[in-house]
C-alpha positions as CSV (number, residue, x, y, z in Angstrom):
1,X,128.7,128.5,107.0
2,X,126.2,126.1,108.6
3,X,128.3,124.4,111.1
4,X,126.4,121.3,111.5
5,X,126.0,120.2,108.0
6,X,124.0,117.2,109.2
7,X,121.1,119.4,110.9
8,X,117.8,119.5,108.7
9,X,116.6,122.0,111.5
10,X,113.3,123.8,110.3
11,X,113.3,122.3,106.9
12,X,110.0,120.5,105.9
13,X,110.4,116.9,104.9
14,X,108.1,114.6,103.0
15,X,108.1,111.0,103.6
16,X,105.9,108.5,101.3
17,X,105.0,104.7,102.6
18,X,105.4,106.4,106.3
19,X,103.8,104.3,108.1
20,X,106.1,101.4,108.4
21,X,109.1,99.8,107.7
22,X,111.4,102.1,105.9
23,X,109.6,104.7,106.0
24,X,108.6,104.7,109.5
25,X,112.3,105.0,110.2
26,X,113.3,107.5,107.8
27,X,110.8,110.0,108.8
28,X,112.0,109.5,112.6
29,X,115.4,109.7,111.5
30,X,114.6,113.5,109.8
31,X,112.8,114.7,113.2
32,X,115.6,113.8,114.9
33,X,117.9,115.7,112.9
34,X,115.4,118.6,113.2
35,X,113.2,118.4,110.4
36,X,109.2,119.5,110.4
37,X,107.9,115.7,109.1
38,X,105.2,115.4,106.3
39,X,103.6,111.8,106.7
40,X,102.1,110.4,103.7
41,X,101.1,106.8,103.1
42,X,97.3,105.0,102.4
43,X,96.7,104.1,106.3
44,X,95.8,106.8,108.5
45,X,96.3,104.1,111.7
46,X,99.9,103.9,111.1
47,X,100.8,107.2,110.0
48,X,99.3,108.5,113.3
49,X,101.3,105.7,115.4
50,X,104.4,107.9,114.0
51,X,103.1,111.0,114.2
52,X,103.1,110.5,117.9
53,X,106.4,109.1,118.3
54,X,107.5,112.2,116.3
55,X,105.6,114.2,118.7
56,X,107.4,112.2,121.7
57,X,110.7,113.6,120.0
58,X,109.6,117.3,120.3
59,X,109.1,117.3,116.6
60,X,106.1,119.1,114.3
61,X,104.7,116.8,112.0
62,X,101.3,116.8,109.5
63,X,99.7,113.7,108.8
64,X,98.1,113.6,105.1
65,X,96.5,109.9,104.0
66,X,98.0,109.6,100.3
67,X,97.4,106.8,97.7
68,X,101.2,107.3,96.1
69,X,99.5,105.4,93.0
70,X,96.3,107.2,92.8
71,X,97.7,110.8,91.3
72,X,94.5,112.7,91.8
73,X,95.8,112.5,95.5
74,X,98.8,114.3,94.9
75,X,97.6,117.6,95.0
76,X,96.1,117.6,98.3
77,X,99.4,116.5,99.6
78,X,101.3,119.4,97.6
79,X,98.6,121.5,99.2
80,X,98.0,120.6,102.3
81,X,102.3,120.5,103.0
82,X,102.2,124.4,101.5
83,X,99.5,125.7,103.3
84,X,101.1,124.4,106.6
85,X,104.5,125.7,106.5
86,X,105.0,127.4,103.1
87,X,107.8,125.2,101.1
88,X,108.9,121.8,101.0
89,X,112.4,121.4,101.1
90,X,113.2,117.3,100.9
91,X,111.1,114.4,99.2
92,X,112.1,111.3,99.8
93,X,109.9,108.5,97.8
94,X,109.7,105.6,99.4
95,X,106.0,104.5,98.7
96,X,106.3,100.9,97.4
97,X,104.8,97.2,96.9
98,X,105.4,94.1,94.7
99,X,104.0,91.0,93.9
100,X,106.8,87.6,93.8
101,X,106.0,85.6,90.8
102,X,107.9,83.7,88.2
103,X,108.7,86.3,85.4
104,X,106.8,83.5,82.7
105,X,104.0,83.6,85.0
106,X,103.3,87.3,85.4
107,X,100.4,88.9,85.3
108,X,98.8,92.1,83.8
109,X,97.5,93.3,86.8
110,X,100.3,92.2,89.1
111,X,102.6,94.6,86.7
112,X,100.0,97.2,86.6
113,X,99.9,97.4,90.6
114,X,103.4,97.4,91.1
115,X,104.3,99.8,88.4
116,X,101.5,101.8,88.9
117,X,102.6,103.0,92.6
118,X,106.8,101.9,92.5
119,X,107.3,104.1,88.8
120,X,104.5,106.3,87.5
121,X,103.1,107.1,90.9
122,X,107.0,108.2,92.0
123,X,107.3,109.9,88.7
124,X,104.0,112.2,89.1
125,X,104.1,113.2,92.7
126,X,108.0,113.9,92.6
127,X,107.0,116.6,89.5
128,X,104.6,118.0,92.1
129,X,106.8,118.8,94.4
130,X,109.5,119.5,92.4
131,X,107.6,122.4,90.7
132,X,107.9,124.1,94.5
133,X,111.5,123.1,94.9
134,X,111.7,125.5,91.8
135,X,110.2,128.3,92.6
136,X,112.3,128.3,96.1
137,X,115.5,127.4,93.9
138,X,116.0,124.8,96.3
139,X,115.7,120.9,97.0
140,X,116.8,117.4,98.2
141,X,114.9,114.4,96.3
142,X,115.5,111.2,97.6
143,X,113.9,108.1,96.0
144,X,114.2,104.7,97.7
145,X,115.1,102.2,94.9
146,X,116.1,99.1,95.1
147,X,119.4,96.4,94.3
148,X,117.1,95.4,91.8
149,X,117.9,99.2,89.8
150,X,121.5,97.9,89.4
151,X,121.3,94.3,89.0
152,X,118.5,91.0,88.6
153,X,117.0,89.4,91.4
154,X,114.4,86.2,90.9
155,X,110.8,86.6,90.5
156,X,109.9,90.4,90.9
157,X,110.0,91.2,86.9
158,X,107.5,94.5,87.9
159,X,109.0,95.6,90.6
160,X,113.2,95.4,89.3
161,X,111.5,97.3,85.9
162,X,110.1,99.7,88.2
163,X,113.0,100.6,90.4
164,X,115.3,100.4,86.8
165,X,112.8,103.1,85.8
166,X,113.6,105.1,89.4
167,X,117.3,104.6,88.6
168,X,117.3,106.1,85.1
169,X,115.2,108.8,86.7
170,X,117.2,109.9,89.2
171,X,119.7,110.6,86.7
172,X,117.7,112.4,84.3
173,X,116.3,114.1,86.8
174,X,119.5,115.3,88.3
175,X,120.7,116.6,85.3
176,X,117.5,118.6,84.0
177,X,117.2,120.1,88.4
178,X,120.7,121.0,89.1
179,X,120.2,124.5,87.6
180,X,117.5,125.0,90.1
181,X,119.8,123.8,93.0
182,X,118.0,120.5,93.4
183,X,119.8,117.2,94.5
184,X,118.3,114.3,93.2
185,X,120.0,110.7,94.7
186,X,119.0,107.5,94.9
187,X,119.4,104.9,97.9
188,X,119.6,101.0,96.7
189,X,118.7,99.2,99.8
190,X,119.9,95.2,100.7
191,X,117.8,92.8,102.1
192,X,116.5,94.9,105.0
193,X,113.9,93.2,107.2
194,X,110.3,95.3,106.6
195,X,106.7,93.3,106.0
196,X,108.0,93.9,102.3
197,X,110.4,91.5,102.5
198,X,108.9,88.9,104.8
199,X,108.5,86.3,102.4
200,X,111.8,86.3,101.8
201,X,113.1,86.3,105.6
202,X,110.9,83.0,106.3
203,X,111.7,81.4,103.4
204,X,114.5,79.1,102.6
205,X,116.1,82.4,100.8
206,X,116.4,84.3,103.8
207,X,119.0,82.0,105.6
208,X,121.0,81.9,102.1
209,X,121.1,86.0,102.2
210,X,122.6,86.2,105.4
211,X,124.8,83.9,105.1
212,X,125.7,86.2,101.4
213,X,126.0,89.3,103.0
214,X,129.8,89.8,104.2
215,X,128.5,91.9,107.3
216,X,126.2,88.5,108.1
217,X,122.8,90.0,108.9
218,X,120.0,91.6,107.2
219,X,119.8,94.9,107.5
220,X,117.4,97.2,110.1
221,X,115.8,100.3,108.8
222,X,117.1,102.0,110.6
223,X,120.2,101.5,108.4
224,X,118.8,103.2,105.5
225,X,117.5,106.0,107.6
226,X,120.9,107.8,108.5
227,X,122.0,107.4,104.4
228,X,118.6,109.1,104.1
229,X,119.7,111.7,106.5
230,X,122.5,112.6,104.9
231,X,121.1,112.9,101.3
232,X,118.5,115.7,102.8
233,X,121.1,117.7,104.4
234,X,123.6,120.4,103.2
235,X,127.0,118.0,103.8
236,X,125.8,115.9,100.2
237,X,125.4,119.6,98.6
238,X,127.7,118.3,95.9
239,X,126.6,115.1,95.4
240,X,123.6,114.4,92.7
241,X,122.5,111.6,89.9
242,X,124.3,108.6,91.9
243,X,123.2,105.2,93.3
244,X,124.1,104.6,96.5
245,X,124.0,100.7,97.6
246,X,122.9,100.4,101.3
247,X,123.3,96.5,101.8
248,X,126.1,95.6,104.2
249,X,128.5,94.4,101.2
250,X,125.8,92.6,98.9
251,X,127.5,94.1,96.0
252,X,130.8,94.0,96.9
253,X,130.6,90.7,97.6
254,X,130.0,89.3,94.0
């Protein structure tokens, strides 16, 4: 019996979007709790800022410059992760972007962009590595969606389709993996302060969503990170397909 349940010691974890914001605080978070870090994201700059506060930690990590939305980049990543230490153990997908616009005012490409990296990009790369996670009988998926995957939020029509489409996924794809001892869970974060949400936080919005949230603050990502955490190690070993709302009381709060 492992008697630190919360230890990802030696497994290899794979972080998309790396290189800031969530991402940036996830993949610390799985160093610290032991973890070999895979660093994915399109800018080698800031992937390497992390890779050396990994390093700082003690912790191994692999840098590989991935274009989430571009799938012919997927199997170098797959690759690349193998060749270095021989399995890949957790995924989480956090890889994002979005465009704010009136849903009457949308645009082709705007959609195209958002769904492009936030669903089918997700979708493509998480098949990837799940084909490893079968052949080792073994995996923790985690996909970074959003409020928007469980209710409607103004003027990001692409993006709340996109993380709907990670939500239905993450149940489908719990059900079809579970056989192959794969959990698959979903975090919904609040309004956490990254350059995603910026707009937001200097807009007139931002003052109105703290003063919504019953914890009064935005949330840090490092909030997200230790949920993360969890997900990835053995203590959620019998927890799969759910949802799970990060966002200080959003939800609750009606």
């Amino acid at each position: 019996m492992k008697t630190n349940k919360f230890a990802l010691t030696d497994r290899v974890a794979l972080v998309t979007g790396a290189g800031q914001g969530l991402g940036e605080a996830i993949a610390l978070g799985m160093a610290e709790a032991g973890a070999r870090v895979v660093l994915a994201g399109r800018k080698a700059a800031t992937l390497e800022s992390v890779a050396e506060r990994i390093g700082a930690l003690g912790g191994e990590h692999l840098v590989v410059p991935t274009d989430v939305a571009n799938k012919d980049t997927h199997a170098n990543l797959v690759e690349k992760t193998m060749n270095r230490w021989g399995r890949i153990d957790i995924l989480v997908n956090n890889a994002g972007t979005n465009v704010r616009m009136p849903t009457e005012d949308y645009r082709e490409e705007d959609w195209d962009t958002v769904l492009d990296t936030n669903l089918k990009g997700t979708f493509f790369l998480t098949q990837s590595v799940a084909r490893e996670m079968i052949r080792q009988s073994y995996g923790k998926i985690v996909h970074i969606a959003s409020l928007a995957s469980i209710t409607g939020l103004p003027n990001i029509a692409a993006y709340t389709a996109a993380k709907g489409g990670i939500g239905a996924l993450t149940y489908q794809m719990a059900v079809e993996w579970a056989k192959h001892h794969i959990n698959v869970n979903a975090i919904c974060p609040g309004y956490i302060r990254t350059p995603l949400t910026k707009p937001i936080q200097e807009s007139e919005r931002g003052d109105f969503i703290e003063g919504r949230v019953p914890m009064g603050r935005w949330g840090e990502p490092e909030d997200i990170a230790g949920t993360a955490v969890f997900l990835a190690g053995s203590a959620s070993d019998y927890l799969t397909g759910q949802l799970i709302a990060v966002d200080g009381g959003w939800m609750a709060g009606g």
